[in-house]
C-alpha positions in Angstrom: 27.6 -189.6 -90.7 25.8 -193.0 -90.2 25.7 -193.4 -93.1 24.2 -197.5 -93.2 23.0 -200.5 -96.3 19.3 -198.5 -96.0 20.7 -195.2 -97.0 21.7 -196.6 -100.2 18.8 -196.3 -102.6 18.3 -192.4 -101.8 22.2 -192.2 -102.1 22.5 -194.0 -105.0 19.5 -192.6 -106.9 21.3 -188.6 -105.3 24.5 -190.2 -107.1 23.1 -191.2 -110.4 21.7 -187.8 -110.8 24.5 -185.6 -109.6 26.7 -184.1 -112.8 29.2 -182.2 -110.7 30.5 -184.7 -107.8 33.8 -185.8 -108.5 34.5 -187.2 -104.9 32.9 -189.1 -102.4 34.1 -189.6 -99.1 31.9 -192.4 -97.2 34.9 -193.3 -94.9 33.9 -195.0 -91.2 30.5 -195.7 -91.4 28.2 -197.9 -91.4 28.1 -199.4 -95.2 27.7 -203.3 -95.6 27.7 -206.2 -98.3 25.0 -205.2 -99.8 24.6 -201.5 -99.1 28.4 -201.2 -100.9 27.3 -203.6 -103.8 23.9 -201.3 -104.0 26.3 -198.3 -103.9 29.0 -199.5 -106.6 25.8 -200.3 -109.0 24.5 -196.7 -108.4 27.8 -194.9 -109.0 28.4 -197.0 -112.4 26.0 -194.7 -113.6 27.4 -191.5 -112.5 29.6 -190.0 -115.3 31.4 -187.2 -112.8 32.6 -188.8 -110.1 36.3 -189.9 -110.2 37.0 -191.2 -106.5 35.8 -192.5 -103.4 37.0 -193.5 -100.2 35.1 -196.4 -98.6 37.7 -197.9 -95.7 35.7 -198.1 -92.5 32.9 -200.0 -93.3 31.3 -202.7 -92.4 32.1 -204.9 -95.1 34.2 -208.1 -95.9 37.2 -207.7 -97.9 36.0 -209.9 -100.9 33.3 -207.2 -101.5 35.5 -204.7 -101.2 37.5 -206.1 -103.6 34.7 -207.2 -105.9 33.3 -203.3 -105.6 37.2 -201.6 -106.5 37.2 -203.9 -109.7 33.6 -203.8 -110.8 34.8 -199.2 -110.6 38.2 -199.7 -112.1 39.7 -198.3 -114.0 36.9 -195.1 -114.2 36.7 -194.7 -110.6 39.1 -195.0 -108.1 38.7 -197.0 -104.9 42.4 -196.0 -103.4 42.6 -197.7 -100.1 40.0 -200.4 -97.8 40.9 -200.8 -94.7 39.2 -202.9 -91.4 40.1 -199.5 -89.0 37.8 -197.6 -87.5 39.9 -194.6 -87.9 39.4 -192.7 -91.5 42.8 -193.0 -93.4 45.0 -189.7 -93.6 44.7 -188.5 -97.3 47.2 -185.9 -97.2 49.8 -189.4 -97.3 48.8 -190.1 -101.0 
Protein backbone atom coordinates (compact mmCIF):
# COMPACT_ATOMS: atom_id res chain seq x y z
CA UNK A 1 0.00 0.00 0.00
CA UNK A 2 2.72 2.59 0.80
CA UNK A 3 1.05 3.71 2.92
CA UNK A 4 3.98 6.53 4.61
CA UNK A 5 4.02 9.56 7.83
CA UNK A 6 2.48 12.03 4.87
CA UNK A 7 -0.54 9.88 4.28
CA UNK A 8 -1.56 10.47 7.74
CA UNK A 9 -3.58 13.64 7.86
CA UNK A 10 -6.00 12.45 4.99
CA UNK A 11 -6.10 9.03 6.77
CA UNK A 12 -6.61 10.27 9.89
CA UNK A 13 -9.17 13.01 9.05
CA UNK A 14 -10.95 9.51 6.58
CA UNK A 15 -10.72 7.78 10.14
CA UNK A 16 -12.25 10.30 12.37
CA UNK A 17 -15.17 10.47 10.12
CA UNK A 18 -15.73 6.86 9.31
CA UNK A 19 -18.84 5.30 11.63
CA UNK A 20 -18.69 1.76 10.29
CA UNK A 21 -14.71 0.71 10.28
CA UNK A 22 -14.10 -1.65 12.92
CA UNK A 23 -10.68 -2.87 11.52
CA UNK A 24 -7.72 -1.50 10.16
CA UNK A 25 -5.09 -3.30 8.75
CA UNK A 26 -1.87 -0.95 7.97
CA UNK A 27 0.57 -3.93 8.29
CA UNK A 28 4.17 -3.58 6.31
CA UNK A 29 4.27 -0.26 5.21
CA UNK A 30 5.76 2.62 5.45
CA UNK A 31 4.32 4.29 8.84
CA UNK A 32 6.97 6.18 11.11
CA UNK A 33 7.34 8.07 14.58
CA UNK A 34 5.42 10.50 13.86
CA UNK A 35 3.03 9.34 11.08
CA UNK A 36 1.91 6.37 13.93
CA UNK A 37 1.68 9.10 16.72
CA UNK A 38 -0.43 11.32 14.08
CA UNK A 39 -2.37 8.11 13.35
CA UNK A 40 -3.06 6.94 17.12
CA UNK A 41 -4.33 10.77 17.78
CA UNK A 42 -6.72 10.44 14.75
CA UNK A 43 -8.20 7.07 15.62
CA UNK A 44 -8.85 8.33 19.38
CA UNK A 45 -11.53 9.96 17.83
CA UNK A 46 -13.06 7.29 15.91
CA UNK A 47 -15.88 5.56 18.02
CA UNK A 48 -16.11 2.26 15.54
CA UNK A 49 -13.09 1.00 15.12
CA UNK A 50 -12.01 -1.85 17.52
CA UNK A 51 -8.59 -3.16 16.05
CA UNK A 52 -5.62 -2.51 14.04
CA UNK A 53 -2.63 -4.21 13.01
CA UNK A 54 0.45 -1.95 12.71
CA UNK A 55 3.63 -4.53 12.72
CA UNK A 56 5.74 -3.70 9.70
CA UNK A 57 6.42 -0.27 10.06
CA UNK A 58 8.92 1.87 10.16
CA UNK A 59 8.86 2.72 13.70
CA UNK A 60 10.80 2.27 17.01
CA UNK A 61 9.40 0.06 19.53
CA UNK A 62 9.03 2.78 22.29
CA UNK A 63 6.34 4.39 19.91
CA UNK A 64 4.88 1.48 19.35
CA UNK A 65 4.53 0.93 22.65
CA UNK A 66 3.56 4.46 23.64
CA UNK A 67 0.76 4.19 20.56
CA UNK A 68 -0.75 0.45 22.00
CA UNK A 69 -1.20 2.23 25.53
CA UNK A 70 -2.30 5.65 24.54
CA UNK A 71 -5.46 2.93 22.35
CA UNK A 72 -5.85 0.52 25.21
CA UNK A 73 -8.04 -0.73 26.46
CA UNK A 74 -10.80 0.67 23.51
CA UNK A 75 -8.70 -0.38 20.68
CA UNK A 76 -6.59 -3.18 20.26
CA UNK A 77 -3.02 -3.04 18.96
CA UNK A 78 -2.46 -7.11 19.07
CA UNK A 79 1.01 -7.63 17.85
CA UNK A 80 4.30 -5.08 16.64
CA UNK A 81 6.76 -6.69 15.14
CA UNK A 82 10.29 -5.41 13.28
CA UNK A 83 9.48 -8.14 10.13
CA UNK A 84 8.88 -7.23 6.94
CA UNK A 85 6.56 -10.02 6.52
CA UNK A 86 2.70 -9.17 7.64
CA UNK A 87 1.88 -11.47 10.69
CA UNK A 88 -0.47 -14.56 10.01
CA UNK A 89 -3.84 -13.63 11.74
CA UNK A 90 -5.51 -16.83 11.35
CA UNK A 91 -2.81 -17.83 14.52
CA UNK A 92 -4.79 -15.59 17.05
Amino acid sequence: NNVADNSMPALGLALQNNKTLVTLNLEVNEIGNAGLKELANAVLQNETLKTMWLGGNNNDNATAHLVRNLLHPRIAVPFFHSSTEPRDHSLE
